[in-house]
C-alpha positions in Angstrom: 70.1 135.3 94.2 72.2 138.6 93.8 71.0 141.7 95.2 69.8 143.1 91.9 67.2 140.1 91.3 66.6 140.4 95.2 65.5 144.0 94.7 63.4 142.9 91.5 61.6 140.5 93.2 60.6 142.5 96.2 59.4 145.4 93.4 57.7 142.8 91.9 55.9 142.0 95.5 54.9 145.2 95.8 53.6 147.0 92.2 52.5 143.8 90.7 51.9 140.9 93.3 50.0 142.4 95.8 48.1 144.8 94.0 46.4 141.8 91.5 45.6 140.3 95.0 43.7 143.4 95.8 41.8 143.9 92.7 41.6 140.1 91.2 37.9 140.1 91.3 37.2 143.6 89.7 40.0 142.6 86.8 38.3 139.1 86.4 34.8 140.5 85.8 36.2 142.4 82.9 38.4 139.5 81.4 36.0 137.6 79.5 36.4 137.2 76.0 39.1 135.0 74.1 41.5 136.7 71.9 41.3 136.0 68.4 44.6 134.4 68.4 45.4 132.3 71.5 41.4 131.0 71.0 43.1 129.8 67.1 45.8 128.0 68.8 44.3 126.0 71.3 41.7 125.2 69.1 44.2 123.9 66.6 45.4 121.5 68.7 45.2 117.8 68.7 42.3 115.9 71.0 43.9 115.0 74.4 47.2 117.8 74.1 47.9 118.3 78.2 49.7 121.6 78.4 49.5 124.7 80.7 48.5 128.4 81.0 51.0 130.1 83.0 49.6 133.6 84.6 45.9 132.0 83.5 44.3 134.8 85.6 40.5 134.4 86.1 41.2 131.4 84.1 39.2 132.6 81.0 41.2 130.3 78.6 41.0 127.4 80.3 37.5 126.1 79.0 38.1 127.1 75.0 38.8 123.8 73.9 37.1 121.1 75.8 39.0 118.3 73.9 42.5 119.3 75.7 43.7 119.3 79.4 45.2 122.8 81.0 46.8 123.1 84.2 46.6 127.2 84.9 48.9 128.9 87.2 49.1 131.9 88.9 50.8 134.1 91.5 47.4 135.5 92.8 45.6 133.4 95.0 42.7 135.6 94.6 42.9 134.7 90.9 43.6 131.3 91.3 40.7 130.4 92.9 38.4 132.3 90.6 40.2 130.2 88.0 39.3 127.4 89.2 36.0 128.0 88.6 36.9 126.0 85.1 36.6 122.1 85.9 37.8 120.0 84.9 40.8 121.6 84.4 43.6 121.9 87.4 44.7 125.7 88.9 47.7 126.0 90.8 48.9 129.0 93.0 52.6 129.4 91.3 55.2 132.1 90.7 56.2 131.9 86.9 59.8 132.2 87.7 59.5 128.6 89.8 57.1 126.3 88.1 56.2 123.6 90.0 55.9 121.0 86.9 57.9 118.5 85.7 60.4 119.6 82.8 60.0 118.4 79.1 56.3 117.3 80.0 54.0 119.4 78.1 52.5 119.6 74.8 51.9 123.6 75.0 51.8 126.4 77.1 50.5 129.8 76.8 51.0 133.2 79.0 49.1 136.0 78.4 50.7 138.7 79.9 52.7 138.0 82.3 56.3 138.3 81.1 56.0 142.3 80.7 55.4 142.1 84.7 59.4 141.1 85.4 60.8 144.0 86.7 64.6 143.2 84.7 65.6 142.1 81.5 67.1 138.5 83.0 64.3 137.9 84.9 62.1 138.3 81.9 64.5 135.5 80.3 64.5 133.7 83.0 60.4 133.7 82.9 60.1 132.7 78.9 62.7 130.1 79.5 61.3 128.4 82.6 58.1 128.1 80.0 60.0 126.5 77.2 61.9 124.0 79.6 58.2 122.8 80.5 57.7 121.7 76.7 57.9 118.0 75.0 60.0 117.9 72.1 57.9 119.9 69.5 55.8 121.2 71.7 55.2 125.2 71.7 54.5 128.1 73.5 52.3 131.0 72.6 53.4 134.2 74.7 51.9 137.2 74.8 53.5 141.0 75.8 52.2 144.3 76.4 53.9 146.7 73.4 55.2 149.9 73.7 53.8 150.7 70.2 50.5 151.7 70.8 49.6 155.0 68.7 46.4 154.0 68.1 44.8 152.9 71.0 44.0 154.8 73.9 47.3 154.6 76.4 49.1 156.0 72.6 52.0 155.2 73.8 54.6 155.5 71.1 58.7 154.3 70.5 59.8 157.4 72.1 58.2 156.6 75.1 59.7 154.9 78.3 59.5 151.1 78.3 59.0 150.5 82.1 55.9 152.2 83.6 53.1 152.0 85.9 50.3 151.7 84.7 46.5 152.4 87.0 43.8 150.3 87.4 40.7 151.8 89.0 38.3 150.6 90.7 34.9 152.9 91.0 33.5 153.3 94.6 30.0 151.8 95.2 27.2 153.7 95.8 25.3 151.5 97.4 28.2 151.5 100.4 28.6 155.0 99.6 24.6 155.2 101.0 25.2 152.6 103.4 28.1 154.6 105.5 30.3 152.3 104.5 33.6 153.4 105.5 35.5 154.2 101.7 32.6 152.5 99.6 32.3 155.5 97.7 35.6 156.3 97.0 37.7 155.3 94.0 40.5 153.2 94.5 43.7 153.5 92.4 46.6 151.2 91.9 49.3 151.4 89.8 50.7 148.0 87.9 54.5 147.7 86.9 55.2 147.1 83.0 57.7 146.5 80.8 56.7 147.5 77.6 58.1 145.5 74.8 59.6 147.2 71.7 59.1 145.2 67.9 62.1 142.3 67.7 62.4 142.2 71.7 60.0 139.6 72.6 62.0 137.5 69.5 65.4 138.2 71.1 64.4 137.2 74.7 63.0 133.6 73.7 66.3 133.3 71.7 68.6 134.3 74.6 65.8 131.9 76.9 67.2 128.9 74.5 64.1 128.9 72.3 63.0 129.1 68.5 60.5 131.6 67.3 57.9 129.6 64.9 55.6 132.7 64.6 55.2 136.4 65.5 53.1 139.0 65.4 51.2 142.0 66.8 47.3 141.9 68.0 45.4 144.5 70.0 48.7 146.6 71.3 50.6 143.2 72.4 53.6 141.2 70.9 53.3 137.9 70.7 55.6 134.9 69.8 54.8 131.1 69.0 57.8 129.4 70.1 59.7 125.5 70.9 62.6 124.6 73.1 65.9 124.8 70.7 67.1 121.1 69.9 70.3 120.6 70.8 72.6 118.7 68.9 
């Protein structure tokens, strides 16, 4: 590893790792609900596909279709054991960028966003590439990035805009420690997440340069997202 990816990776420690390790159970209770989109995909597939969810989180997309098999991964092992709240499907604690699976084994995969987190463009490659190499022959991946377009929701975050920013999560103090003396249970808590917000055509590009063919693209609720196989090579 050159000292550029070394300094990535220790950024990474610091503004993404450990602060979903110290807020994984307030992010979990408010990640609940299935996209429209990733729900369509794993419900479309076929009865017994065996794939994986890589950055699964609280593991809220594990349980969607109970006719397929998902091993979830995830850097947090906060996260990972909440995920694997989810039998009978399997939770790992893994680092996208090393996937502990075997390659050319999988029918799908999705990650919800978890690519936008790599602090440089080859590392963010590197990420959607270590997901494709995990793929059978046909087999496809549906990945999902924060955008930078966002006008219309409430970040309004526009193409003029910097791409890579921090962005705060907030967690409310209690009052009930508040009344209890506990020391800093009524204080808000702020930490601040690294992103990499993608601009229209990027996420496309970066599965091409990652070796990989886009089947599908679009934009839903202020992300990117691609549908994507491994390029065959001839």
């Amino acid at each position: 590893m050159d000292a550029d990816e070394a300094k990535g990776e220790t950024y990474e420690e610091e503004h993404v790792h450990v602060v979903y390790e110290q807020i994984a159970s307030h992010f979990s209770s408010t990640r609940y609900k299935p996209w429209p989109i990733i729900e369509r995909f794993l419900r479309e597939l076929p009865d017994g596909a065996i794939g994986l969810d890589v950055g699964c989180g609280n593991g809220k997309y594990l349980a969607v279709n109970p006719d397929i098999f998902i091993i979830g991964s995830d850097r947090s092992s906060n996260l990972a054991s909440i995920a694997k709240r989810h039998p009978p499907h399997s939770v790992v604690v893994a680092d996208i960028l090393y996937l502990p699976h075997p390659s050319r084994a999988f029918d799908f995969a999705i990650s919800i966003a978890v690519v936008h987190h790599l602090s440089t463009s080859w590392r963010r490659v590197e990420a959607i590439e270590s997901i494709l190499q995990t793929l059978r022959s046909g087999g496809k991946a549906l990945i999902y990035v924060w955008a930078l377009e966002q006008e219309s929701s409430r970040r309004g975050w526009t193409e003029q805009d910097e791409q890579d920013v921090m962005v705060p999560w907030v967690m409310r103090g209690s009052r009930k420690a508040a009344h209890a003396g506990e020391a800093g249970g009524g204080e808000d808590r702020t930490f601040h997440r690294y992103y990499h917000l993608y601009r229209k055509g990027e996420l496309e590009r970066d599965v091409q340069l990652a070796g990989g063919e886009v089947v599908e693209a679009g934009y839903e609720k202020d992300n990117w997202w691609v549908v994507a196989t491994l390029r065959t090579v001839v």
